[in-house]
VOGU-584321 format. One record per residue (C-alpha): residue in one letter; x, y, z. Coordinates in Angstrom, 1 decimal, decimal comma, always signed. Example, Ala and Ser with C-alpha at 12.3 -4.5 7.8 and 13.67 -1.06 7.14 Angstrom:
BEGIN
{'A'; {+12,3; -4,5; +7,8}}
{'S'; {+13,7; -1,1; +7,1}}
//
This chain:
BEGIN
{'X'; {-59,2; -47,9; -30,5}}
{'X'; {-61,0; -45,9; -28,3}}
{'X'; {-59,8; -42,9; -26,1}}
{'X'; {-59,2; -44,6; -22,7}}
{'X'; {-57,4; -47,6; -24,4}}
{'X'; {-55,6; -44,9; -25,9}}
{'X'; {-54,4; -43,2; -22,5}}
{'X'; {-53,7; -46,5; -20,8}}
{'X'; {-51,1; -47,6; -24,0}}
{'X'; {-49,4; -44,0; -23,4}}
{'X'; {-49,2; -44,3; -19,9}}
{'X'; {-47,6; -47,7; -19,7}}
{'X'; {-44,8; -46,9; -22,2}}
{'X'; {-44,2; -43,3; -20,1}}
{'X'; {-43,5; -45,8; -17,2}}
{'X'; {-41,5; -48,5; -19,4}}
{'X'; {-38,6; -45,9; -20,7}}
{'X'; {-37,3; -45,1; -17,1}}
{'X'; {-37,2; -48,7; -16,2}}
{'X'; {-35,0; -49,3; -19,0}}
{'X'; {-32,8; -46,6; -19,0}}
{'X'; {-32,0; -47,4; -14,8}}
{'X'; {-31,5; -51,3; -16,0}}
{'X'; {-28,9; -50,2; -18,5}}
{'X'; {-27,5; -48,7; -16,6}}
{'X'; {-26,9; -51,1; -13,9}}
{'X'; {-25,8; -53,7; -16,7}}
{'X'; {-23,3; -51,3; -17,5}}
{'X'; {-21,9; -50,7; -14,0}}
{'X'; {-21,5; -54,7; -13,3}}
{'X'; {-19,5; -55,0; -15,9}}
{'X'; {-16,0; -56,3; -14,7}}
{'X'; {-13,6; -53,0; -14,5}}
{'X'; {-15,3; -51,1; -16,4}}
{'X'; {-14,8; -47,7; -13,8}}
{'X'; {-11,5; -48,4; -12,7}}
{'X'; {-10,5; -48,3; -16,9}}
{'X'; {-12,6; -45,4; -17,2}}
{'X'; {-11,1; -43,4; -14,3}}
{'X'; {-7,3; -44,8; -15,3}}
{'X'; {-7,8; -43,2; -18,6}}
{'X'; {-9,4; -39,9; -17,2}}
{'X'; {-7,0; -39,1; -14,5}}
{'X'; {-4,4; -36,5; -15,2}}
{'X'; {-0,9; -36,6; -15,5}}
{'X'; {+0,6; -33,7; -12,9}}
{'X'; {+3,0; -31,6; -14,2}}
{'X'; {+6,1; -31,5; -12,2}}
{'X'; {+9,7; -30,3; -12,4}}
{'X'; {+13,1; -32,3; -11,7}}
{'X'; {+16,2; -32,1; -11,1}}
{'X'; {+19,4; -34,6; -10,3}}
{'X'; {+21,2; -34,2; -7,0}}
{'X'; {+24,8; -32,2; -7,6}}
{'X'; {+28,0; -32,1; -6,1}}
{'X'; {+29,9; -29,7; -3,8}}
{'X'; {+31,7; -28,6; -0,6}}
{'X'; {+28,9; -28,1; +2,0}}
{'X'; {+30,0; -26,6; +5,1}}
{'X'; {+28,3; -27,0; +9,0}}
{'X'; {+26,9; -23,9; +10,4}}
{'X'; {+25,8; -22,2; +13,4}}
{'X'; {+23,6; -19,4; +13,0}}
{'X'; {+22,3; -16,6; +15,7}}
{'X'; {+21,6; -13,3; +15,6}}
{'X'; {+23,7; -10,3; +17,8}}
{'X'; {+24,0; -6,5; +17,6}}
{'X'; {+27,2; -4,9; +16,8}}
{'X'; {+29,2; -3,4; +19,5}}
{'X'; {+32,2; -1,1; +20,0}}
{'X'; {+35,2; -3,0; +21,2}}
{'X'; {+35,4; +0,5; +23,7}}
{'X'; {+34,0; +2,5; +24,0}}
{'X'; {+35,2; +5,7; +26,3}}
{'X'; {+33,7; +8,9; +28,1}}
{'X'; {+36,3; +11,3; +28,1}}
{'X'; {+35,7; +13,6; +31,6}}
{'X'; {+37,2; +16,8; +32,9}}
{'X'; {+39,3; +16,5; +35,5}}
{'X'; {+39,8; +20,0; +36,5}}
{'X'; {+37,4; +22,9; +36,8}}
{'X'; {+37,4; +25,4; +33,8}}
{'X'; {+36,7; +27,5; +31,0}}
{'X'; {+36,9; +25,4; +27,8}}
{'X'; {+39,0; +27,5; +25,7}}
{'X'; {+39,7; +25,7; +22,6}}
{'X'; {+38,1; +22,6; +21,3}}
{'X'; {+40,4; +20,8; +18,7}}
{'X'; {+38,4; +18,0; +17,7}}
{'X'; {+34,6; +17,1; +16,2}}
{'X'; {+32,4; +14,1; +15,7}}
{'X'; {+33,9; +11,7; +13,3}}
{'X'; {+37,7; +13,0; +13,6}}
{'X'; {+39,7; +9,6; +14,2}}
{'X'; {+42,2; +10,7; +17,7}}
{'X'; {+45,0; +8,2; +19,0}}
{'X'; {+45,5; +7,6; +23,2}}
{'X'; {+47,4; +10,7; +24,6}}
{'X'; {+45,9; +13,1; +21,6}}
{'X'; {+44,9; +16,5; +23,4}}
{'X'; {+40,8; +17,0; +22,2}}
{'X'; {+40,2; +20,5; +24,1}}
{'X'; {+42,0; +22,9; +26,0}}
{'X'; {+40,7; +24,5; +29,8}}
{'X'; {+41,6; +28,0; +31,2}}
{'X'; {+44,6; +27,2; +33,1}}
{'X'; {+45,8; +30,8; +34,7}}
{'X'; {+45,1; +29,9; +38,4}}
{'X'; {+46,6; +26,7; +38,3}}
{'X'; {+49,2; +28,1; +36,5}}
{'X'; {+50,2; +30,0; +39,3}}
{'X'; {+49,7; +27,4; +41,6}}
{'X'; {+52,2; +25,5; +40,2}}
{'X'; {+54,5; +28,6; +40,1}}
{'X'; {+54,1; +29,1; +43,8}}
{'X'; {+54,7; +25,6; +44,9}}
{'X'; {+57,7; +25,7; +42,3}}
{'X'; {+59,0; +28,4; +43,9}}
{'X'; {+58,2; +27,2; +47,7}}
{'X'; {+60,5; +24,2; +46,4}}
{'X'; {+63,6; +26,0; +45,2}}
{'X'; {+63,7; +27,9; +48,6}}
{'X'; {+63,9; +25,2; +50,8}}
{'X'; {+66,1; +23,3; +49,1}}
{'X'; {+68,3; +26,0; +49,0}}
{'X'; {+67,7; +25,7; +52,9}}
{'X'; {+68,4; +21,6; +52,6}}
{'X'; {+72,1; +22,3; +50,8}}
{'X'; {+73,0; +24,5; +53,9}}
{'X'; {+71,7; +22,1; +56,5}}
{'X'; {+73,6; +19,1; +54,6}}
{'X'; {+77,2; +20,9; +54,8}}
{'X'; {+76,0; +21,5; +58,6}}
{'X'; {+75,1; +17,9; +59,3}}
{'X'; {+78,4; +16,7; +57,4}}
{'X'; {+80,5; +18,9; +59,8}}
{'X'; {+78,1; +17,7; +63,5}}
{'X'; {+76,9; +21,7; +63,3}}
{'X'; {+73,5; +20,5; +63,3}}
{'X'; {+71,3; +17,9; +64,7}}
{'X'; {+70,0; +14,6; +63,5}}
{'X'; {+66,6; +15,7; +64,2}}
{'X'; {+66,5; +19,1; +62,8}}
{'X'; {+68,1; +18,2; +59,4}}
{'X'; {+65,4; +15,0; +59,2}}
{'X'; {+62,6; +17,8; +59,5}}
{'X'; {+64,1; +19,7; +56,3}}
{'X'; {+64,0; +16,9; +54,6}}
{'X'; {+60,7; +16,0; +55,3}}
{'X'; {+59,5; +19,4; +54,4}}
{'X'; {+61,6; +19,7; +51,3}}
{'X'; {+60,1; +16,3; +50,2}}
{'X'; {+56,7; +17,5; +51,3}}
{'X'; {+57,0; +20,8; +48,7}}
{'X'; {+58,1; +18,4; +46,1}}
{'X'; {+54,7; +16,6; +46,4}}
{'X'; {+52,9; +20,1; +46,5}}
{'X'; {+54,7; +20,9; +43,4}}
{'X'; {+54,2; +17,5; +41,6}}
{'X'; {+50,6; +17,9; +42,4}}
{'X'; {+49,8; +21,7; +41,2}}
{'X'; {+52,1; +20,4; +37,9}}
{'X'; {+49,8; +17,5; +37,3}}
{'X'; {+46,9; +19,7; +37,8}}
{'X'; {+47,4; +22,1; +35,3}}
{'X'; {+48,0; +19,3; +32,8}}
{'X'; {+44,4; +18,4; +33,2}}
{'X'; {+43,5; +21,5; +31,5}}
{'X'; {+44,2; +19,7; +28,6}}
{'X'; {+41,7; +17,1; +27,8}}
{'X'; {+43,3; +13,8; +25,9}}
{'X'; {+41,8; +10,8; +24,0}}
{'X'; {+41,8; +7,5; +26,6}}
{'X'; {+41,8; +5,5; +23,6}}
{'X'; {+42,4; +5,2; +19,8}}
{'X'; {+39,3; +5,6; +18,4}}
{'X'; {+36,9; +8,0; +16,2}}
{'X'; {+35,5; +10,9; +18,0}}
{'X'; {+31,6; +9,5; +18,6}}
{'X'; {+29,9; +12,4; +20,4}}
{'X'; {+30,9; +15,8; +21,4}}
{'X'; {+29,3; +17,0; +25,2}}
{'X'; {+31,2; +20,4; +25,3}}
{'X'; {+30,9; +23,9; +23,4}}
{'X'; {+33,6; +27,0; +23,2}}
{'X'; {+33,5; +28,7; +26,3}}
{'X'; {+31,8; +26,7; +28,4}}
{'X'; {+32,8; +26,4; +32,4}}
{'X'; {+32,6; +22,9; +33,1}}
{'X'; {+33,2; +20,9; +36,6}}
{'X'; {+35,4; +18,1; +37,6}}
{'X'; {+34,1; +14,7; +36,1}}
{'X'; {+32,0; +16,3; +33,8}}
{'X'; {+31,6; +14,6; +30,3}}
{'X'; {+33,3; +16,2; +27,7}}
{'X'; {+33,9; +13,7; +24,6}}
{'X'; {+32,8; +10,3; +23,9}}
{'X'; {+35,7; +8,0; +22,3}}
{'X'; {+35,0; +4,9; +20,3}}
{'X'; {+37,2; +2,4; +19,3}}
{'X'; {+35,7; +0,8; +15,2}}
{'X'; {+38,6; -1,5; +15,1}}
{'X'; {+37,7; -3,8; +15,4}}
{'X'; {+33,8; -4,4; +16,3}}
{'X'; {+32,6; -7,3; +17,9}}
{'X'; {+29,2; -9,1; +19,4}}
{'X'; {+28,4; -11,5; +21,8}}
{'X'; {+26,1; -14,6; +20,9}}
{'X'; {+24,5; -16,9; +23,3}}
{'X'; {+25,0; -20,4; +22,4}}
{'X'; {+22,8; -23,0; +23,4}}
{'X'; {+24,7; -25,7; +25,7}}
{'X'; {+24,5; -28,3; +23,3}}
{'X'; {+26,9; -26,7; +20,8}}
{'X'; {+29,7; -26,2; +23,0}}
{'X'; {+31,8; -28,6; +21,7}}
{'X'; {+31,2; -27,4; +18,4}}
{'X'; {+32,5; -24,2; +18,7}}
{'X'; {+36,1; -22,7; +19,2}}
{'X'; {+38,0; -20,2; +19,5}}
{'X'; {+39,6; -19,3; +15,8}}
{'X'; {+36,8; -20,7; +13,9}}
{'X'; {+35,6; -18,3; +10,9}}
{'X'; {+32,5; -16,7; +11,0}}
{'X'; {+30,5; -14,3; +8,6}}
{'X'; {+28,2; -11,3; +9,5}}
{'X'; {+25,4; -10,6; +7,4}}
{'X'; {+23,9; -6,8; +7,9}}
{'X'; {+20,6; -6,2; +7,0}}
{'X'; {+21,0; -2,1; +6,8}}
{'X'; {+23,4; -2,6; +4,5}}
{'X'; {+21,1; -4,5; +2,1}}
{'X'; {+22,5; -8,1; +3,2}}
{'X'; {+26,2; -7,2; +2,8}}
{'X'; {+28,6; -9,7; +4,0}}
{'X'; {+31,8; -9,3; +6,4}}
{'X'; {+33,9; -11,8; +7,6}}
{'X'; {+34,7; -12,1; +11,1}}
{'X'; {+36,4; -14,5; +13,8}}
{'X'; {+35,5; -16,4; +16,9}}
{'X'; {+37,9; -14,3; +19,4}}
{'X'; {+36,8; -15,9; +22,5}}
{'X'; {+34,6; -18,8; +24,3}}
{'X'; {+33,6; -18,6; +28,0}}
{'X'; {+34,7; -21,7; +29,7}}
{'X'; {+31,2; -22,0; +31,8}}
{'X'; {+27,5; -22,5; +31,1}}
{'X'; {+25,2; -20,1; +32,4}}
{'X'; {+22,5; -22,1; +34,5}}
{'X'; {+19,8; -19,7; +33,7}}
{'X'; {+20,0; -19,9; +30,5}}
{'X'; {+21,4; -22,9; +29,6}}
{'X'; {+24,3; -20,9; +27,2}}
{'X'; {+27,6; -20,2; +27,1}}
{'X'; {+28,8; -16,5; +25,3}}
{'X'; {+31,1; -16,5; +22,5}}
{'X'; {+32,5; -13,2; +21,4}}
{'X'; {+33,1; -12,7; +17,3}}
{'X'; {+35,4; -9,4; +16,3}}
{'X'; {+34,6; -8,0; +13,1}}
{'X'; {+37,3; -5,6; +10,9}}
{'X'; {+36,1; -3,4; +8,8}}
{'X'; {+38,8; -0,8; +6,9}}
{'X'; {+35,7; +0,7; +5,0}}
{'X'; {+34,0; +1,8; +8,3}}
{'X'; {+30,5; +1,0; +6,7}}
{'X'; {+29,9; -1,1; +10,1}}
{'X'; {+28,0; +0,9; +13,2}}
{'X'; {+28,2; +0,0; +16,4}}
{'X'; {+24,6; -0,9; +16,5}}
{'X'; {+24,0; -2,4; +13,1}}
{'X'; {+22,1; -5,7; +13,6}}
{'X'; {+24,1; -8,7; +12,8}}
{'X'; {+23,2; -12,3; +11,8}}
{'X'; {+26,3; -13,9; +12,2}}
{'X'; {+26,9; -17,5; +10,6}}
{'X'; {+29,7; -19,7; +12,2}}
{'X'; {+31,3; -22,6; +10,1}}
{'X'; {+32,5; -25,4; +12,4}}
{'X'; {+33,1; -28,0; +9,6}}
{'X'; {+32,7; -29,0; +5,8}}
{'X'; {+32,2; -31,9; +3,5}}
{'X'; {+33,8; -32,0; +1,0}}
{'X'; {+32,0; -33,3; -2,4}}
{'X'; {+29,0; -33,7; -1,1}}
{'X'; {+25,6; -34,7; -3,0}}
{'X'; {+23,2; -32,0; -2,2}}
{'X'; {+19,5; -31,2; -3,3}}
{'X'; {+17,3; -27,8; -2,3}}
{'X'; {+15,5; -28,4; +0,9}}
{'X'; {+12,6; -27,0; -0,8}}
{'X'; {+12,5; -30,2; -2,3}}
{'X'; {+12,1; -32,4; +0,9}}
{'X'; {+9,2; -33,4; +2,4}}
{'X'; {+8,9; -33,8; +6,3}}
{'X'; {+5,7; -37,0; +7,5}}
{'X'; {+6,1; -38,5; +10,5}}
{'X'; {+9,8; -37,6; +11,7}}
{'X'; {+11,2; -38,5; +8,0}}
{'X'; {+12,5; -37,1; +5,1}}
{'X'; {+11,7; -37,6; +2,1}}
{'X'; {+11,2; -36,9; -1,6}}
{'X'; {+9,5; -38,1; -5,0}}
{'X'; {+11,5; -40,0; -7,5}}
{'X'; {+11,0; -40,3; -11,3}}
{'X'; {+10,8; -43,8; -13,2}}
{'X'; {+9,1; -43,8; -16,2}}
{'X'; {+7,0; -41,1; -15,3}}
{'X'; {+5,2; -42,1; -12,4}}
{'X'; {+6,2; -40,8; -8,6}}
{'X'; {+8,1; -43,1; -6,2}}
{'X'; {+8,1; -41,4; -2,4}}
{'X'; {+11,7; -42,1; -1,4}}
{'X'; {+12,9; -41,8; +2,0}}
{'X'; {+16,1; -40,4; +2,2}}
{'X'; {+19,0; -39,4; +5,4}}
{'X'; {+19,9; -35,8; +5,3}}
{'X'; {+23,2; -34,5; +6,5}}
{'X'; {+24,8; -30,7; +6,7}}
{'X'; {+22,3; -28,0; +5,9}}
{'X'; {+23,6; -24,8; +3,9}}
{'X'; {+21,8; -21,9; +2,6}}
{'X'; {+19,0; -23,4; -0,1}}
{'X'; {+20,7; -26,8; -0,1}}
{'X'; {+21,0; -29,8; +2,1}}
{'X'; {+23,2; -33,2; +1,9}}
{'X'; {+21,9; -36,8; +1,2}}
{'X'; {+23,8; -39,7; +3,0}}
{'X'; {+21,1; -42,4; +1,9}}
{'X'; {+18,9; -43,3; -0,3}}
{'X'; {+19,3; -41,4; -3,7}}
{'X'; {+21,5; -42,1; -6,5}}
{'X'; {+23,0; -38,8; -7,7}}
{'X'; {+21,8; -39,7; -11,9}}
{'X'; {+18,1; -40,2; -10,0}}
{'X'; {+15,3; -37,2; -11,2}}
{'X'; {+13,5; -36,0; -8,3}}
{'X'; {+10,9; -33,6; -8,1}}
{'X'; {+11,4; -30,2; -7,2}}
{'X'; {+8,0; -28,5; -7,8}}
{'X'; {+4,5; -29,9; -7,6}}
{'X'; {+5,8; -32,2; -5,1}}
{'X'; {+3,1; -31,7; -2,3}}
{'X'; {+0,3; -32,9; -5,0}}
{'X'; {+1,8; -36,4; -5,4}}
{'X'; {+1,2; -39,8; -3,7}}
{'X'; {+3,1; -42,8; -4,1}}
{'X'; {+2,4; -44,1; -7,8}}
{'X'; {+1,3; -40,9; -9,3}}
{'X'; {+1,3; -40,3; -12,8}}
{'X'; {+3,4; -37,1; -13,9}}
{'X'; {+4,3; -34,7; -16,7}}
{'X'; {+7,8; -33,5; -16,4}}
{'X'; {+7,9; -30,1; -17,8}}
{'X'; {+11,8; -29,5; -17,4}}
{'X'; {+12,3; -33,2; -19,1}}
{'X'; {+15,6; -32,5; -21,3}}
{'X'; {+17,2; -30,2; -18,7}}
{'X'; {+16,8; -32,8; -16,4}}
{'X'; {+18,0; -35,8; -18,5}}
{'X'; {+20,9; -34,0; -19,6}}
{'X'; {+21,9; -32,9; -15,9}}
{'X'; {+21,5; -36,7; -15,3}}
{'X'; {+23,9; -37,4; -18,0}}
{'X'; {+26,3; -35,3; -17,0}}
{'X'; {+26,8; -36,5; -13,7}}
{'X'; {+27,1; -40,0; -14,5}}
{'X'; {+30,0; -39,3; -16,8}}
{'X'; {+33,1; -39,9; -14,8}}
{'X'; {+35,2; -37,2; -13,9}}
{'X'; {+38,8; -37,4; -15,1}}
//
């Protein structure tokens, strides 16, 4: 054979071999089925974890947040002009209404008083005469009228300079803890200036805004729990005192107030509050973890377990509490429904449950009947 006959033969079958692999191939790919078995077998099963719905008392809560506040809160002023002579009482010390917190220099008043005491024992000295006069006609109607008016006139002088000269002592308003101190020893200090501020800790109280649409939700007596944050999420209960009657237009709220005891005085006026309200309960309720729920097109719903393969159920949620939330319809509390791994799934998706045994003995459980 000679050279070019050679070349031609090699050429052709260089040309033959990709015709044949590219009609294999399209024998293979008419064949009936053949890539839906392929990618049935080669799809993965998702690995998911379950759980079965439980049972418990669920309560119905309003939620808001509020700051702590004194119930009062008082600024103890001078009433007299003076030199602050003693000062009885510091920041923190707890006082009780009528407890004296300072002492003023009280010399000049002090004589005051004496004067107009002594002004007032004179005339009615004066008065006894003039009443044995007017009882015997010695003296006239109108001259023992004007005694009397002046005698009564010095007993308002004296009343006065007395009352004065108790204002050099500086008293708590309130009962209450001694918040702030404006005053230092010898200080000279005029009428109305602050000298002490009083707060009252029991007990505290704030004011929420409630939207209009819960009004007939909440009352008056209801139990509520405060939640401080500063206090690394400690809890208090607390008490819905009072509930304003009207709506504010503006706002389109109403204010409710919610008092707060605290023996242990770890609450501050101040402190921020988120304050939970519970307005009703159910009780036995089958709940799930929200978490588990997913929200498409205004619905609820969540992935079901049969026989390994995911089942979107729809479902109709109730109360709402912490982590978990009540199901009115559509789940059977012995029914497995995913927990996590739940946004990967579509209707009819093949799974791996990793928490299988758990799950099925959870299941069990709750389909035993309760004695």
């Amino acid at each position: 054979m000679d050279s070019g006959k050679s070349r031609e033969i090699k050429m052709t079958a260089r040309n033959f071999w990709p015709i044949l692999t590219l009609t294999a191939f399209f024998m293979t790919a008419c064949q009936p089925g053949a890539d839906d078995q392929l990618d049935e077998d080669e799809i993965p099963a998702i690995p998911v974890e379950t759980a079965t719905p439980t049972r418990g008392d669920i309560l119905a809560v309003y939620s808001g947040t509020a700051p702590i506040e004194a119930f009062a809160d008082a600024t103890v002023i001078a009433k007299v002009t003076g030199e602050v002579q003693a000062i009885l009482v510091e920041e923190g010390d707890d006082v009780e209404s009528g407890d004296v917190l300072a002492r003023l220099d009280g010399d000049r008043l002090g004589l005051e008083m004496e004067q107009a005491e002594a002004n007032l024992r004179k005339l009615q000295r004066d008065y006894q005469r003039n009443v044995d006069l007017n009882e015997r006609g010695l003296i006239s109607a109108g001259d023992f009228e004007k005694v009397q008016y002046e005698m009564e006139a010095l007993q308002a002088t004296f009343d006065l300079a007395k009352l004065e000269l108790s204002y050099t002592e500086i008293r708590a308003p309130i009962d209450g803890v001694i918040s702030e101190r404006f005053i230092k020893l010898g200080n000279t200090i005029d009428v109305n200036a602050p000298t002490f501020q009083v707060t009252s800790l029991e007990p505290l109280i704030s004011y929420l805004h409630v939207p209009e649409r819960e009004y007939r939700r909440i009352d008056a007596g209801q139990d509520a729990v405060i939640h401080i944050d500063a206090l690394a999420g400690k809890q208090f209960g607390a008490i819905v005192s009072r509930v304003s009657p009207v709506v504010d237009p503006d706002t389109g709220t109403f204010k409710i107030s919610i008092e707060v005891s605290d023996p242990s005085r770890q609450l501050k006026p101040g402190m921020f509050g988120r304050i939970s309200i519970v307005y009703d309960m159910h009780a036995n309720a089958m709940q799930i973890p929200r978490s588990a729920i997913i929200e498409e097109a205004g619905q609820s719903a969540v992935y079901v377990i049969d026989d390994n393969i995911a089942e979107r159920r729809v479902i109709r949620t109730g109360y709402a509490e912490g982590g978990q939330i009540e199901v009115l319809e559509g789940l059977d509390e012995t029914e497995a429904f995913v927990t996590v791994g739940q946004t990967s799934l579509k209707n009819g998706s093949k799974v791996s449950i990793i928490n299988a045994a758990e799950t099925a003995e959870t299941a069990a459980s709750n389909d035993t009947p309760s004695r």
